[in-house]
C-alpha positions in Angstrom: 92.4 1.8 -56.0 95.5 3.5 -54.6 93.0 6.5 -54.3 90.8 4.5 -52.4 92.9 3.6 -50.0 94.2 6.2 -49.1 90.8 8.1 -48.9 89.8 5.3 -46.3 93.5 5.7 -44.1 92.7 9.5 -44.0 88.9 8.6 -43.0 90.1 6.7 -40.1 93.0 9.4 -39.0 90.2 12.2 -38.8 87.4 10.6 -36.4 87.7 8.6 -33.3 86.6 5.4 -33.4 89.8 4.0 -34.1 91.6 5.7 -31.2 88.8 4.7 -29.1 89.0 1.0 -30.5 92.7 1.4 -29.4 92.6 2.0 -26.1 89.6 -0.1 -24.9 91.7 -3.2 -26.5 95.0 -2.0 -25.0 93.3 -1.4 -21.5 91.7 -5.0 -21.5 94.4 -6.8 -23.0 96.9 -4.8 -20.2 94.2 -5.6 -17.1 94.0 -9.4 -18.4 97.7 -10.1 -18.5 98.6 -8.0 -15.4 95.6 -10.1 -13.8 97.3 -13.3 -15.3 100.9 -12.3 -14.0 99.7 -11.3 -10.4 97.8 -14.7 -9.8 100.2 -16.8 -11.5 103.9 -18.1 -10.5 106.2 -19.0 -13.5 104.5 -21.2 -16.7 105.3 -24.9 -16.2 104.0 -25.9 -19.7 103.8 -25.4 -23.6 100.3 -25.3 -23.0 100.2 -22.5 -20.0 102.6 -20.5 -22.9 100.2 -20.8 -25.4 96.9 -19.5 -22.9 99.1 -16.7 -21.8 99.6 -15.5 -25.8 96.4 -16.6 -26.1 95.3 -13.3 -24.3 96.3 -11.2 -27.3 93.6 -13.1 -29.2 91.4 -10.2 -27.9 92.7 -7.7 -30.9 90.0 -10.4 -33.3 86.9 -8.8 -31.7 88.4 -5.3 -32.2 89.5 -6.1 -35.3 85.6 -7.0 -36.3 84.4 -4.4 -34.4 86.7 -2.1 -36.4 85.5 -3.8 -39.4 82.1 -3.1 -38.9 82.6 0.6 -38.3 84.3 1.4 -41.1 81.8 0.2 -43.7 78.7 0.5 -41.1 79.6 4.0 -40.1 79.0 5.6 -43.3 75.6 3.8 -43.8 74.2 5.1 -40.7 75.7 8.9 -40.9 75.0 9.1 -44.5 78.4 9.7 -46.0 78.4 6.7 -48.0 76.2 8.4 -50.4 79.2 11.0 -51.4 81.7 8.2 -51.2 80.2 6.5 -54.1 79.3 9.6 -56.1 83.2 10.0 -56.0 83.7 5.8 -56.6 80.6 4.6 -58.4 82.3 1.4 -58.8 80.8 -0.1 -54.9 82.8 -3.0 -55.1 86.1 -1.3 -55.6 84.9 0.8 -52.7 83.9 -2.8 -50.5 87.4 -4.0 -51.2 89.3 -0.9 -50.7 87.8 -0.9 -46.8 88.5 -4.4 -46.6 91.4 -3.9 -47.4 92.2 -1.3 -44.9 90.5 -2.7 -42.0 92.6 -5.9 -42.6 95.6 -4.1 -42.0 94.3 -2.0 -38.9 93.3 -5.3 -37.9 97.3 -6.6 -38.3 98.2 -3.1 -36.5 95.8 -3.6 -33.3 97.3 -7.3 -33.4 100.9 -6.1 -33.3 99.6 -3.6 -30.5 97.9 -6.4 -28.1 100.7 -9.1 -28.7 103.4 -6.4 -27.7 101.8 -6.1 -24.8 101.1 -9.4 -23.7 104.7 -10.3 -24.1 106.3 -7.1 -22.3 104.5 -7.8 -19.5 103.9 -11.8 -19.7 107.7 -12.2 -20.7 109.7 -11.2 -17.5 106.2 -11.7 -15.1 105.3 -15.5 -16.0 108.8 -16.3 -18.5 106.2 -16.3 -21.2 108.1 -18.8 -24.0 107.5 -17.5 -26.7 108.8 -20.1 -29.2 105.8 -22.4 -27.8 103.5 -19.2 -28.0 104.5 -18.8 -31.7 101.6 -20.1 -33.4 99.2 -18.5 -31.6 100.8 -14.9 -32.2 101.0 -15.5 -36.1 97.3 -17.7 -35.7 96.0 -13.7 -33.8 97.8 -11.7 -37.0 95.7 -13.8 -39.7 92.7 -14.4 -37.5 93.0 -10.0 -36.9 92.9 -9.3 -40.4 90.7 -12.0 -41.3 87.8 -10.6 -38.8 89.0 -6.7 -39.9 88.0 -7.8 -43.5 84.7 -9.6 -42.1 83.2 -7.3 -40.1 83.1 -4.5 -43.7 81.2 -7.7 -44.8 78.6 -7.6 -41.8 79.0 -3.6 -42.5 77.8 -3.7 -46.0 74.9 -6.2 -45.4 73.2 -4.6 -42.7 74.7 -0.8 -43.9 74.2 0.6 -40.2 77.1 -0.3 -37.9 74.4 -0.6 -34.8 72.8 -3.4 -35.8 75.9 -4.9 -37.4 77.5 -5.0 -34.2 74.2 -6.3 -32.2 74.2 -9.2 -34.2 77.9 -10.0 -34.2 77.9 -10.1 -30.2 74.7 -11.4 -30.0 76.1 -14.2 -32.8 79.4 -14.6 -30.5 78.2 -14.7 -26.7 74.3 -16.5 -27.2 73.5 -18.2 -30.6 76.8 -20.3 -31.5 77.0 -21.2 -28.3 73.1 -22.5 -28.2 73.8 -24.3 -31.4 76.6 -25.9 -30.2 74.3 -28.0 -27.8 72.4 -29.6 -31.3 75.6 -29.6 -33.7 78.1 -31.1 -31.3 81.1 -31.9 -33.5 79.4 -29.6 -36.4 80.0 -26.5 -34.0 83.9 -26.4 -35.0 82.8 -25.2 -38.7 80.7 -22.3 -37.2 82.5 -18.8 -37.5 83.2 -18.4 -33.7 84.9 -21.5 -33.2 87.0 -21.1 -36.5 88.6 -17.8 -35.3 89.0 -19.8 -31.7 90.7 -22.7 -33.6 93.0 -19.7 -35.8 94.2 -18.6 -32.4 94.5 -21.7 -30.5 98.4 -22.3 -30.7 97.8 -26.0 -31.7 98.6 -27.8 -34.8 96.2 -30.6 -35.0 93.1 -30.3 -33.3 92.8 -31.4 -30.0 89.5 -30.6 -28.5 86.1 -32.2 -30.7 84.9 -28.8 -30.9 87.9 -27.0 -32.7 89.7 -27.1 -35.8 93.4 -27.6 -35.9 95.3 -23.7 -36.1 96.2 -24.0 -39.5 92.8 -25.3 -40.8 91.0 -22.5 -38.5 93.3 -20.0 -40.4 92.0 -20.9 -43.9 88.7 -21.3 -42.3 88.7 -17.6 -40.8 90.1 -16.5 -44.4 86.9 -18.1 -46.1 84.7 -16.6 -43.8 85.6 -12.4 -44.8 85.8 -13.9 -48.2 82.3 -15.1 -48.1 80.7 -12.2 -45.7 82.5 -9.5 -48.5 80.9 -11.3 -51.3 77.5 -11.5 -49.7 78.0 -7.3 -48.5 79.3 -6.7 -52.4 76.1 -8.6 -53.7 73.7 -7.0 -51.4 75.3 -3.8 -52.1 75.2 -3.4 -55.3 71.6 -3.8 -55.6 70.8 -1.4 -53.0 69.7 2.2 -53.1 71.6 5.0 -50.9 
């Protein structure tokens, strides 16, 4: 497994998409918060602390995205025939990813929540002892969606269409379920990762989960999407 992982950390190191991943997160996250501190005065409220922090919550869809890639890349170029000539043993390969794109995910977490505090801090007086739970809800929600998008990866095994679905999932088909499951939507992936990163203990909106429940929700959901990649994976030809 060490072998693995390391074989996935230097996959990452030679090709781009992770430094490109980077930077598009680091320039939205920067233009959001500047945006935030040049419209805004000072934050009156636990609750204006908590949507500032909340902006760093944009490191879960890079995360995924990230996810998806590094399982999904190696479907569509092809590579992932070599890598399990070298590891016949798919599932050990499935988790070794995960594994790895979980921590990325942590790393472009640390990267977006550094940011929105060195800038949020001094320009709003960002608190960020009523901020705390969203920053550690973005680390878990980071990896979490890291872990799920080598899920998506390994059940479509292109990272195109992967992606496609996962933003078409996210921006039109949660949100037109929502209109038929009311209550029922706050069990549906989207608004579990928004409940993992909402700052609040107990739920307070009927369409989210309380933080901590949202966590363990997020959590389920790369368990499930890696078991359902693993499953499809291992019965499919490369």
């Amino acid at each position: 497994m060490n072998r693995l992982l390391r074989a996935e950390l230097v996959k990452l190191r030679t090709v781009r998409s992770l430094l490109w991943v980077t930077l598009a997160m680091v320039a939205l996250v920067g233009i959001s918060v500047i945006s935030v501190v040049a419209s805004a005065g000072s934050i009156e409220s636990a609750a204006d602390d908590r949507s500032v922090a909340r902006i760093s919550a944009i490191a879960v869809v890079f995360a995924l995205m990230l996810g998806i890639i590094v399982m999904g890349a190696e479907g569509t170029y092809g590579t992932i025939t070599q890598t399990f000539l070298v590891a016949p043993l798919r599932e050990r390969v499935l988790a070794a990813k995960a594994i790895v794109a979980a921590v990325v995910g942590v790393a472009l977490a640390v990267v977006a929540e550094a940011l929105t505090v060195v800038v949020a801090r001094p320009g709003v007086s960002l608190n960020l002892h009523n901020s705390r739970y969203v920053l550690i809800g973005v680390f878990i929600a980071s990896a979490a969606a890291g872990a799920l998008g080598v899920g998506l990866g390994a059940i479509y095994h292109r990272q195109g269409p992967a992606i496609i679905t996962a933003f078409v999932w996210l921006l039109i088909v949660e949100n037109v379920l929502s209109i038929g499951l009311r209550n029922g939507v706050k069990y549906l992936p989207a608004h579990v990762f928004a409940a993992s990163v909402a700052g609040t203990r107990g739920s307070t909106e009927s369409d989210l989960l309380g933080a901590w429940p949202g966590a363990a929700g997020a959590v389920l959901y790369a368990v499930g999407f890696l078991a359902l990649g693993a499953a499809l994976l291992s019965r499919r030809d490369v």
